[in-house]
Structures are given as structure tokens and as C-alpha cells.
MARLUMMI-348770 format. One record per residue (C-alpha): residue in one letter; z, y, x. Coordinates in nm, 2 decimals. Example, Ala and Ser with C-alpha at 12.3 -4.5 7.8 and 13.67 -1.06 7.14 Angstrom:
2
+------+--------+--------+--------+
: resn :      z :      y :      x :
+------+--------+--------+--------+
:    A :   0.78 :  -0.45 :   1.23 :
:    S :   0.71 :  -0.11 :   1.37 :
+------+--------+--------+--------+
//
This chain:
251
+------+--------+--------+--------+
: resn :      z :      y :      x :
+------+--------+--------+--------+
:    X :   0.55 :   3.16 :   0.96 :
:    X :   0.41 :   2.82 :   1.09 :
:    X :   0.60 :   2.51 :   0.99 :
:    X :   0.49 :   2.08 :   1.07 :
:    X :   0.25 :   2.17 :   0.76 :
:    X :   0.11 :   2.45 :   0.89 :
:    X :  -0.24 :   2.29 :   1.00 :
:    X :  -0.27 :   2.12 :   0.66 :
:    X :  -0.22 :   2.46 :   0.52 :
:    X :  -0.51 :   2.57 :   0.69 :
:    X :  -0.72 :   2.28 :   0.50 :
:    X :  -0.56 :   2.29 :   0.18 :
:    X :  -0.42 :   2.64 :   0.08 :
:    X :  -0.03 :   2.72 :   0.02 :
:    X :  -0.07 :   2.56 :  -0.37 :
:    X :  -0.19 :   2.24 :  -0.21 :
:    X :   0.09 :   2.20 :   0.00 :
:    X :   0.31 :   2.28 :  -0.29 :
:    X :   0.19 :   2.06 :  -0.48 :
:    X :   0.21 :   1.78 :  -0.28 :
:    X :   0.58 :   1.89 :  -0.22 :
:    X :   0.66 :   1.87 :  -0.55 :
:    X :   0.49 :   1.52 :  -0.60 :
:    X :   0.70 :   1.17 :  -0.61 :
:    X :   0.44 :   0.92 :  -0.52 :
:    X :   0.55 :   0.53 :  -0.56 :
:    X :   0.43 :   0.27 :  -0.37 :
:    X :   0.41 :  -0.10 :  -0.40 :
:    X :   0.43 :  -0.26 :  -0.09 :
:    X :   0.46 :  -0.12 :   0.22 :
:    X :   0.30 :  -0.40 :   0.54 :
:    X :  -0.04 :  -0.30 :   0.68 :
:    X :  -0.22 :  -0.12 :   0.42 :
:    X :   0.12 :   0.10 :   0.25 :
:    X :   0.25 :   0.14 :   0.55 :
:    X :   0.00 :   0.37 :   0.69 :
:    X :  -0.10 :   0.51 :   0.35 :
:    X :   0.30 :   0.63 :   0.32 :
:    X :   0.28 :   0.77 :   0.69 :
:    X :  -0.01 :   0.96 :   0.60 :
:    X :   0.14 :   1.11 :   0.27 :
:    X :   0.44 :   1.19 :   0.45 :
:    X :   0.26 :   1.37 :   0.72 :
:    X :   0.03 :   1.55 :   0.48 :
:    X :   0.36 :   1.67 :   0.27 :
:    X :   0.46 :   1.48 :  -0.04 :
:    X :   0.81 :   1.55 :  -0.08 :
:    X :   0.91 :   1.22 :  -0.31 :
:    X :   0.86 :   0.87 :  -0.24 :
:    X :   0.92 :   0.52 :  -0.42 :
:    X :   0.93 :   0.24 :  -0.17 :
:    X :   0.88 :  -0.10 :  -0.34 :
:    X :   0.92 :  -0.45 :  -0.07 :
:    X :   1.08 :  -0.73 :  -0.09 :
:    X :   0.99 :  -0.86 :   0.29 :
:    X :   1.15 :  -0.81 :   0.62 :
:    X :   0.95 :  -0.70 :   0.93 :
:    X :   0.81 :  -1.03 :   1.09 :
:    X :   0.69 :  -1.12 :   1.46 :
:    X :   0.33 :  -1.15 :   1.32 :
:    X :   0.37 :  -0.79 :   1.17 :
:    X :   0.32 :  -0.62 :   1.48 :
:    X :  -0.04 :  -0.62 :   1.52 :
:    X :  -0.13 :  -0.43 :   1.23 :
:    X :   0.21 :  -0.29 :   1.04 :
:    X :   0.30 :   0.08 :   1.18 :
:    X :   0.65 :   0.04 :   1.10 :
:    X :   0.67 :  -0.31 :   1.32 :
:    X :   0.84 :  -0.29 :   1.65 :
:    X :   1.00 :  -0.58 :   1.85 :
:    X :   1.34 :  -0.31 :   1.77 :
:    X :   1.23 :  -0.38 :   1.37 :
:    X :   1.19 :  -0.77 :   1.34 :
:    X :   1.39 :  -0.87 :   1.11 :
:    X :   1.51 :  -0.53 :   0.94 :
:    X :   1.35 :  -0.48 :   0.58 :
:    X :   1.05 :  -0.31 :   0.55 :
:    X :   1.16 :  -0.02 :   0.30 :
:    X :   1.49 :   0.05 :   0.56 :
:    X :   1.26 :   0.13 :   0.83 :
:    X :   0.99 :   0.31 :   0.60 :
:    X :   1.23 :   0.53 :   0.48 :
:    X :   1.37 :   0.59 :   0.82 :
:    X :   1.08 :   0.69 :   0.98 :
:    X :   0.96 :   0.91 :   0.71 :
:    X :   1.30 :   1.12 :   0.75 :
:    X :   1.19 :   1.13 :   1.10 :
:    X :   0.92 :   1.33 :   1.03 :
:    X :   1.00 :   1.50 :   0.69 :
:    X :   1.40 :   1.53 :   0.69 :
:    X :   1.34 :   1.74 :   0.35 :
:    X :   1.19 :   1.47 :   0.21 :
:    X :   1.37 :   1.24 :  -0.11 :
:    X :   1.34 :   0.85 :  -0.06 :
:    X :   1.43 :   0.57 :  -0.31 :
:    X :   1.39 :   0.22 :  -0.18 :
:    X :   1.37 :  -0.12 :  -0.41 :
:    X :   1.44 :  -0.39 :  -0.19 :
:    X :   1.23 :  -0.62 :  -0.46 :
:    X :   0.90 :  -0.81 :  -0.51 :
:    X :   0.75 :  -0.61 :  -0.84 :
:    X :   0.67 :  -0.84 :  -1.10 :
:    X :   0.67 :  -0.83 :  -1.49 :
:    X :   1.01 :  -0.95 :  -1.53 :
:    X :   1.17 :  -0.63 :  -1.31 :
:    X :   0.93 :  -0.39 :  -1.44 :
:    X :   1.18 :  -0.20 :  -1.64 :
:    X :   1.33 :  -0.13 :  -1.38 :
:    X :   1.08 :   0.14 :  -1.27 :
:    X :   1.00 :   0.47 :  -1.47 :
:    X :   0.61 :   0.53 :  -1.40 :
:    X :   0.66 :   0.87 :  -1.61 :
:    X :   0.81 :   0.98 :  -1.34 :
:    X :   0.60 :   0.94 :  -1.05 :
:    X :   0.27 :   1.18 :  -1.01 :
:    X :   0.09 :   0.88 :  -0.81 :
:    X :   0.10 :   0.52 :  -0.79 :
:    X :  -0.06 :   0.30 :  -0.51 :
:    X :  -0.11 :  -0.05 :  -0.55 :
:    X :  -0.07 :  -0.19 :  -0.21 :
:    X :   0.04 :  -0.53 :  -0.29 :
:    X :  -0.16 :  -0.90 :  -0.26 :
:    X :  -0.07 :  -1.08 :  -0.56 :
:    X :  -0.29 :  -1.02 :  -0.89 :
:    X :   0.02 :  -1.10 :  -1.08 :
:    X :   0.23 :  -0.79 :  -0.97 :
:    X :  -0.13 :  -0.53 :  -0.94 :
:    X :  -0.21 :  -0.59 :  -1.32 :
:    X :   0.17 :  -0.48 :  -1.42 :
:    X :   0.17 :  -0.18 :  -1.19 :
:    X :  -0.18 :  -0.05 :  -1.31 :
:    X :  -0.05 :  -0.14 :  -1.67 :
:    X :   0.25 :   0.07 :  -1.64 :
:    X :   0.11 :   0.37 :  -1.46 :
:    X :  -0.20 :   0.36 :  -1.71 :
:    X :   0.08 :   0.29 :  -2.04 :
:    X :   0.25 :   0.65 :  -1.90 :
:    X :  -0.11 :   0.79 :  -1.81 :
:    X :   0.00 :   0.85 :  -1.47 :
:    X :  -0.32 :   0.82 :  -1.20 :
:    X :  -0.30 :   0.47 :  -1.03 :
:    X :  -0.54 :   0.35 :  -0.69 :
:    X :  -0.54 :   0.00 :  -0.63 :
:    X :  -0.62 :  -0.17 :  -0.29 :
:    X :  -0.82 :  -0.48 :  -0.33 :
:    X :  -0.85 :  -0.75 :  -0.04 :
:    X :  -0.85 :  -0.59 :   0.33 :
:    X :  -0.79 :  -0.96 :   0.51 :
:    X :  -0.99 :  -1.16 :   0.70 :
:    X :  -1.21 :  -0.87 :   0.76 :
:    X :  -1.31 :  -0.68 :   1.12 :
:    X :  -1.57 :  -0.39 :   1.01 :
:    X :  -1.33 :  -0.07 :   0.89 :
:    X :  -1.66 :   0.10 :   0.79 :
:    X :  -1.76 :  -0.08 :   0.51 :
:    X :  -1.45 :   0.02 :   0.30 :
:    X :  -1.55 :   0.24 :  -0.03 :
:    X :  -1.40 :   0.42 :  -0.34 :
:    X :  -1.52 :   0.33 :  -0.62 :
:    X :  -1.42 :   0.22 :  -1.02 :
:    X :  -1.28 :  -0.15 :  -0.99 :
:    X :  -1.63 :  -0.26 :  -1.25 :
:    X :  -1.84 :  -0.11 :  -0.94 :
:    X :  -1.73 :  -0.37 :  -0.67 :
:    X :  -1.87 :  -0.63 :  -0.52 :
:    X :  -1.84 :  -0.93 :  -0.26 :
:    X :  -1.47 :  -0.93 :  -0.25 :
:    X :  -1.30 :  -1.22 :  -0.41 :
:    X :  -1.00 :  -1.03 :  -0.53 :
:    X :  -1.17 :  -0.71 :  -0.68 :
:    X :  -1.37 :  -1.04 :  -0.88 :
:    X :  -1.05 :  -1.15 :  -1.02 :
:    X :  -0.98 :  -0.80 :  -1.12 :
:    X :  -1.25 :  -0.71 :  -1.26 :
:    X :  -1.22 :  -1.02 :  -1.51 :
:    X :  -0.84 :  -0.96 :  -1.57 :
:    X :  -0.91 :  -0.58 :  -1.63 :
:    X :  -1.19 :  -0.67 :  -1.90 :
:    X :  -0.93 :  -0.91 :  -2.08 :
:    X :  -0.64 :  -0.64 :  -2.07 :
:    X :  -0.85 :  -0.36 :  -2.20 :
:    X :  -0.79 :  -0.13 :  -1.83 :
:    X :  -1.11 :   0.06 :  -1.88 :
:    X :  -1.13 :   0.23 :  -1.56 :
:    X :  -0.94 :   0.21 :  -1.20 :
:    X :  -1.01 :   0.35 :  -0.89 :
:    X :  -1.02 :   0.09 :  -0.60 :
:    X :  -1.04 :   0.11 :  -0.26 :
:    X :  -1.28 :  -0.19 :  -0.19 :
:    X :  -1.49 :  -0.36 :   0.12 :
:    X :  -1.82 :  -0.47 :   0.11 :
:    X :  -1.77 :  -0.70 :   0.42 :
:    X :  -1.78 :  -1.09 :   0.37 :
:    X :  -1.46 :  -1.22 :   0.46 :
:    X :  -1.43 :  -1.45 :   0.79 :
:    X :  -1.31 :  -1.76 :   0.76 :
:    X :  -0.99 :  -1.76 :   0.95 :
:    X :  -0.93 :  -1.99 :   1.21 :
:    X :  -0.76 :  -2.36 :   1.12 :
:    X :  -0.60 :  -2.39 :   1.47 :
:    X :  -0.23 :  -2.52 :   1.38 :
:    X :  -0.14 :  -2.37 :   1.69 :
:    X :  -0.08 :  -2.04 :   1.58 :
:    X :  -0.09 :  -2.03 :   1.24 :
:    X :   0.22 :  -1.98 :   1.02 :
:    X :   0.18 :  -2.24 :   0.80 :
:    X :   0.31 :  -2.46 :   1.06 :
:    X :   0.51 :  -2.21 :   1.28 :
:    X :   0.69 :  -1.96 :   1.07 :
:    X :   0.84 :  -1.70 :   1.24 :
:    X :   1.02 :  -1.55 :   0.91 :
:    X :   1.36 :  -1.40 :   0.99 :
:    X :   1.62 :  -1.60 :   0.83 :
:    X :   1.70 :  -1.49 :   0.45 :
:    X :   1.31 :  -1.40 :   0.38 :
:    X :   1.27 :  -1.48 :   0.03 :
:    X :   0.86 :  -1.58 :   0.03 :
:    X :   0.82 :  -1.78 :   0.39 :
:    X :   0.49 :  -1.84 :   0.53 :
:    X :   0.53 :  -2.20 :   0.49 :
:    X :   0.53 :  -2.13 :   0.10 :
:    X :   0.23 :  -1.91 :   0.06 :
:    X :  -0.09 :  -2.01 :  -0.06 :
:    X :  -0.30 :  -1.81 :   0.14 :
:    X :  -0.22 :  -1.72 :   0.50 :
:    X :  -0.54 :  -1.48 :   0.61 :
:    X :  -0.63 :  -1.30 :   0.96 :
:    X :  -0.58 :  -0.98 :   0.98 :
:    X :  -0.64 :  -0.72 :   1.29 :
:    X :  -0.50 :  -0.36 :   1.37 :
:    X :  -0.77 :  -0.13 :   1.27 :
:    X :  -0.87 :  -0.28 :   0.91 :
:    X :  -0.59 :  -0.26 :   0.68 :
:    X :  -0.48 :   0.07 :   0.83 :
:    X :  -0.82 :   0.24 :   0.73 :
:    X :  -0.74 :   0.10 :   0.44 :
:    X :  -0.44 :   0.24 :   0.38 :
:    X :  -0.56 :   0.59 :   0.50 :
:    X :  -0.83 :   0.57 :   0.25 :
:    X :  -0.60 :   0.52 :   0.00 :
:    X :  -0.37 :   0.84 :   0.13 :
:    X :  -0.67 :   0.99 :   0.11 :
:    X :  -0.79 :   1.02 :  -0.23 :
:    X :  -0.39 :   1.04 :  -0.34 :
:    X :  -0.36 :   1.34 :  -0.15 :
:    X :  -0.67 :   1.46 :  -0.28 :
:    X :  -0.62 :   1.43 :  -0.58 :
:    X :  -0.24 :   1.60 :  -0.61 :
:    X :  -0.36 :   1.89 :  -0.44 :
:    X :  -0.64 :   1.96 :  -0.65 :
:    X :  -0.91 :   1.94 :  -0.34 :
+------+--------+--------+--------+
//
């Protein structure tokens, strides 16, 4: 009998898609990279999700963030996440953490039970403590290092997170990995320079937040506001889905 998985089936055999049914993957941070790596988990059949965000759906979120509509401003991201992947999977089990993860609220999350962690987050604070914890319960962890200021989708690669180069953040890593004793992680990485964004005050957010009102970490108080464009963190996150899905169902 032909079900919404049916054509995955075809790919992956009936114990693939059973064991991505029976998986509960968690992940951390769900804007222009998690957001299509959840909607292609979702699509491919994992039954369990963990949605971790702190940030509500912003103006400047609509060029790249699947889940941003001008119907979504303001609502928070894991609300509409978990809405949408109901829409498509109304068998599927959702837990939202309205929350920015950090080592201080870490206990709040059992890694032994997830079978899959992405790290889809941008500070190097909160990826160390996720890749600590999955690694601590020896659950498999992918990590996404920096997909902004960036326009080639191509140069994106897999690969261990002491095999990287050019990009800044997978630098920082790859010193803060050493230090903690993380041996291995699997990234997804680019080999693209990053562009220097434009300066123009005009439309940047430093000067013109567009926020809703009640968003904890404003614009105005980042360090780092980079360019982003539709099609870059989306392969991204589809890389990432990718080699999650993969690896659950044992393909």
C-alpha cells in the first residue's frame, strides 16, 4: 500500500524507513540552515523531533528561512516549525524549547535520548556544549560551521572538523576541539571565502532593527550581522539532512 513515504521506500527499503520512524533527532536552531534540514527530515520520515530556538521569525528572515512568511513575523520560530512539520507528518512527536542552548540550561536536555543531533546554531559557545553532550552520551552529532556571507552553494563539503579549511568558524573549532579533547566531528563546511558584506547603514540592522518586540538577542546587540541569500544556507541545511538521514537508515 503506498503512503507520503512511499517513494523514499523505493530508495531506502521498508527497514530504512523504519528506522528513521523510530528515530528522535534534536536540533539546535532552526533559521536558515535547521529550518530546511528539519523539513527535509520530516519529509524523509523521522518520526521524533527536538526543536531548540530562542528567536522569533523576523522581516529580514524571509529571504532565506523556509518557515518565514509575512503570516509568521513575529511568531517563534519552533511554534511554526513544529506546525508545519504536523502539516506534513501528523504522526510525527514534536518537543519545542523556546530557549537559546547554552552551558548553563544544558541539563535541561537528555542527549541519551536522541538518535541524532545537529548543530545548527552560530555561537561557538553553545556548539562546543551540544557536541560535548551528544559525544559524553556517544550519541552521533553533525555540526554546521559558517554558511554567511557566502553565494556559491557548491563549494559546501563533509568532512571531519580537523579537515577544514578557509572558514573562520571551523578555525575556531578546530582550536577549541583540540583543547577539549573532541577527537573527531563531522562538519558540514565551505571552502568559499566569505564576501565582505556591505557597510551601507541603509539597510543594515545594526541601525534599523526590525526585531519584533520581546526578542531577547536584537540586531542592534549582536556582534556580527552577516549577508546571507536564499540558496546558501538551505544547501546547507540539506547537506546536513543528508548525512543524518543517511546515517539512521543505514544507507
Amino acid at each position: 500500500m503506498t503512503d507520503q513515504f512511499s517513494r523514499t521506500e523505493l530508495l531506502i527499503g521498508k527497514e530504512g524507513i523504519e528506522r528513521l520512524q523510530d528515530a528522535k533527532v534534536a536540533v539546535f536552531g532552526v533559521g536558515g540552515v535547521g529550518g530546511y534540514a528539519v523539513e527535509a527530515l520530516v519529509r524523509s520520515g523521522v518520526g521524533s523531533f527536538v526543536l531548540v530556538d530562542d528567536d522569533r521569525i523576523c522581516l529580514t528572515n524571509l529571504n532565506r528561512q523556509i518557515i518565514a512568511t509575512r503570516k509568521t513575523i513575529g511568531k517563534y520560530k519552533v511554534d511554526v516549525m513544529k506546525e508545519r512539520i504536523l502539516d506534513i507528518n501528523p504522526q510525527a512527536h514534536v518537543e519545542t524549547h523556546q530557549c537559546f542552548f547554552l552551558p548553563e540550561n544544558a541539563q535541561d536536555f537528555d542527549f541519551s535520548q536522541y538518535s541524532y543531533v545537529i548543530d545548527a546554531v552560530d555561537t561557538v559557545t553553545a556548539k562546543l556544549e551540544i557536541i560535548t553532550r551528544a559525544q559524553q552520551e556517544d550519541v552521533p552529532v553533525i555540526s554546521c560551521m559558517g554558511a554567511g556571507n557566502k553565494l556559491d552553494p557548491t563549494q559546501f563539503r563533509v568532512a571531519d572538523i580537523y579537515e577544514t579549511t578557509i572558514c573562520p568558524l571551523a578555525r575556531v573549532m578546530r582550536r577549541e576541539c583540540r583543547r577539549r579533547g573532541i577527537e573527531h566531528l563531522k562538519v558540514v563546511f565551505s571552502t568559499e571565502k566569505a564576501i565582505r558584506p556591505s557597510e551601507d547603514a541603509d539597510v543594515s540592522c545594526r541601525t534599523h532593527c526590525v526585531c519584533p518586540p520581546g526578542t531577547a538577542r536584537k540586531c542592534t546587540e549582536r556582534r556580527d550581522i552577516p549577508g546571507s541569500i536564499s540558496f546558501v544556507p538551505s544547501a546547507a541545511g540539506l547537506i546536513l539532512a543528508g548525512e543524518v538521514i543517511r546515517d539512521l537508515a543505514g544507507v
